[in-house]
Every structure is written in C-alpha cells, then in structure tokens.
MARLUM-105733 format. One record per residue (C-alpha): x, z, y; residue in three letters; residue number from 1. Coordinates in steps of 0.05 Angstrom, whole numbers, m for minus. Layout:
BEGIN
       u       w       v  res    n
       X       Z       Y  ALA  NUM
...
***
This chain:
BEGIN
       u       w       v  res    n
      31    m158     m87  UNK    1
      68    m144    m148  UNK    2
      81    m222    m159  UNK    3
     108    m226     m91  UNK    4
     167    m171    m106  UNK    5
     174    m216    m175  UNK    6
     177    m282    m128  UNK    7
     226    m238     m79  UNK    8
     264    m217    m140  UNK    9
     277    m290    m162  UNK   10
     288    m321     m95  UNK   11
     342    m269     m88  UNK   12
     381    m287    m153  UNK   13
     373    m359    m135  UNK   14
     409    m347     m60  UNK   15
     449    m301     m92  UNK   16
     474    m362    m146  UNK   17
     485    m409     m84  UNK   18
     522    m362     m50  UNK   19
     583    m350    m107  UNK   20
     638    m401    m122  UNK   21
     629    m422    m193  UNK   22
     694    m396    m230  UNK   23
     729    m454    m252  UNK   24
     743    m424    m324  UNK   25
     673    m422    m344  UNK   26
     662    m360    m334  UNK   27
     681    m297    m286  UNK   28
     639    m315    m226  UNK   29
     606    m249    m228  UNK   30
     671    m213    m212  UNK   31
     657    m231    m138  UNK   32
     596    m192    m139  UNK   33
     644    m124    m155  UNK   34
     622    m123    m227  UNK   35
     686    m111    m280  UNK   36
     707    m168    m324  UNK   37
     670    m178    m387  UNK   38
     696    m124    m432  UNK   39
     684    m168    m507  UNK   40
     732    m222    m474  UNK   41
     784    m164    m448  UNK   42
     783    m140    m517  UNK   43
     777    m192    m563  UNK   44
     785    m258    m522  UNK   45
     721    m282    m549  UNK   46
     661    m281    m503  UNK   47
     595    m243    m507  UNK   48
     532    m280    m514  UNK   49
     515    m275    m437  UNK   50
     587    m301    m413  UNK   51
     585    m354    m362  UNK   52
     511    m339    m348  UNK   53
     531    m330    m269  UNK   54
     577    m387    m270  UNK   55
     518    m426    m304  UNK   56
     469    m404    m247  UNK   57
     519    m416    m187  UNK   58
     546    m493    m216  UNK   59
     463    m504    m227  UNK   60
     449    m481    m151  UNK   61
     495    m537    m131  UNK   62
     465    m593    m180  UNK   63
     529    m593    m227  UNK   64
     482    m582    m286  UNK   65
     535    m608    m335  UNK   66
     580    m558    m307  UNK   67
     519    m514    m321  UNK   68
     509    m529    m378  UNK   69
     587    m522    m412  UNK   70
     594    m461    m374  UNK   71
     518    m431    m413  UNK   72
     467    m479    m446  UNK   73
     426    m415    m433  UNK   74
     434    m396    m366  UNK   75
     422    m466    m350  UNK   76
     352    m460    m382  UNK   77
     348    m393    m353  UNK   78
     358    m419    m283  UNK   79
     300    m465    m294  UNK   80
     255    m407    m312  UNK   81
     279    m369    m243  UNK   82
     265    m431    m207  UNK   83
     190    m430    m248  UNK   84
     182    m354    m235  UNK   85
     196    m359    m160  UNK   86
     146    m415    m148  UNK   87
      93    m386    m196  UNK   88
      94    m314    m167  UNK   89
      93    m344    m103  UNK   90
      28    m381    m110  UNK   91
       0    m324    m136  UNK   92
      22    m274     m93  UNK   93
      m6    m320     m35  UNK   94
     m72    m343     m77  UNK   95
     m84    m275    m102  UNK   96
     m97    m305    m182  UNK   97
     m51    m345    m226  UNK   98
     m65    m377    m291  UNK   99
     m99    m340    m351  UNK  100
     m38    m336    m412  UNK  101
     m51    m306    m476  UNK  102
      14    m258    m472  UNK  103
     m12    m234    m539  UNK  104
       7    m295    m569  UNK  105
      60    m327    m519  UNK  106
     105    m269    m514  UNK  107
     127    m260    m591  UNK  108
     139    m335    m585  UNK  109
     174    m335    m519  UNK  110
     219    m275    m536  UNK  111
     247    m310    m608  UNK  112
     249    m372    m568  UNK  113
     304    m335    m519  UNK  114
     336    m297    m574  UNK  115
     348    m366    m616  UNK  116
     374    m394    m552  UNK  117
     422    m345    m536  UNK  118
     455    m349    m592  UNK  119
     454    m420    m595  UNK  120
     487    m415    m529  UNK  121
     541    m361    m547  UNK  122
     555    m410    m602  UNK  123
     560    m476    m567  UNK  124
     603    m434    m514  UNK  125
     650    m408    m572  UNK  126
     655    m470    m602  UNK  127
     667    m507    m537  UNK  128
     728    m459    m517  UNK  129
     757    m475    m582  UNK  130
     756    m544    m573  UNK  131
     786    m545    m511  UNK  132
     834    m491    m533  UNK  133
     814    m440    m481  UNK  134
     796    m394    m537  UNK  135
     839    m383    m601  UNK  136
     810    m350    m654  UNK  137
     858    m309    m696  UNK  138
***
C-alpha cells in the first residue's frame, strides 16, 4: 500500500508539471502554484541551487528536454527519477513485491550522486545566465 501513495505521490507531481506553463526565463514557474519568488534571486540576483527545478519538470512534461535541461540539468534528471518512481511503485503496489536493493550500500552512493549533481546543476545554471547575460555578477 505504501508504494501505491509513493506511485500517487509521483503521478501527482508529474500532472502537476504538465499542468504549469514553463516560465520563459528559466525559472519562476512555481509562482503559479502560490509559492513566493525565490528569495536568493530577490536578494542577490543569483539563483539557489534548486532554481528552475519546476520550469525543468513542466518544459520535460512537454518533451522540450533541451529547454529542460538549460532551465536545470537536475531537475531534468530528477524528472526521470519521478517518471522511474511512478512506474516502479506502481508495479509493486499492484504485484505486492519489488526488487531486492541493498539500500545499505545504494543509498550513500545515490545521495552523493544527487548532492554532486545539484551543484553541478546550480553551476551550469549560473554559468549559463552569465553567458547569456541574464545574470550579472557584481
């Protein structure tokens, strides 16, 4: 049961992606969903390491996944994961097992893996601004 709410969970972001309007900045799409304005960008004009994640997620939904990816390498690989969660939690939830995983050993892996690739991200989307002059560093 519990991977069903995880599946439920998932399937929800991924409608909820396909329902927004990318912003066409890069970033800001989760403003339609009532949520304030990033406040790292309000105050320093630079972005936090999760900006453009939603814009990411909502270009992906429509198969822009250049878009996707300028907007956040990471929430482009992110996306992929929701899709991977959704289906996985769904078989299980419906076959009532899933595949045995050694989270001992996957999970220290998995969670530097993210870390390195969110700031990878942050940095590509810093660096891209820059170069296309939508961020000034001062």
């Amino acid at each position: 049961m519990a991977w069903g709410v995880i599946a439920a969970a998932m399937a929800a972001v991924l409608v909820t992606a396909a329902w927004l309007t990318p912003a066409k900045e890069g970033m800001g799409t989760h403003e339609a969903l009532g949520l304030p304005p990033c406040s790292l960008v309000v105050t320093s004009g630079l972005p936090c390491p999760t900006c453009g994640m939603t814009t990411a997620y909502a270009h992906a939904m429509r198969g822009q996944f250049v878009s996707a990816f300028i907007a956040q390498p990471m929430g482009l690989v992110l996306w992929a994961g929701t899709w991977l969660m959704a289906i996985y939690g769904a078989l299980v939830a419906m076959r009532g097992r899933g595949l045995w995983i050694n989270w001992d050993r996957l999970a220290p892996r998995l969670m530097l893996a993210l870390g390195i690739g969110m700031m990878l991200g942050w940095g590509f989307k810093i660096a891209w601004g820059m170069a296309m002059g939508t961020i000034n560093i001062n």
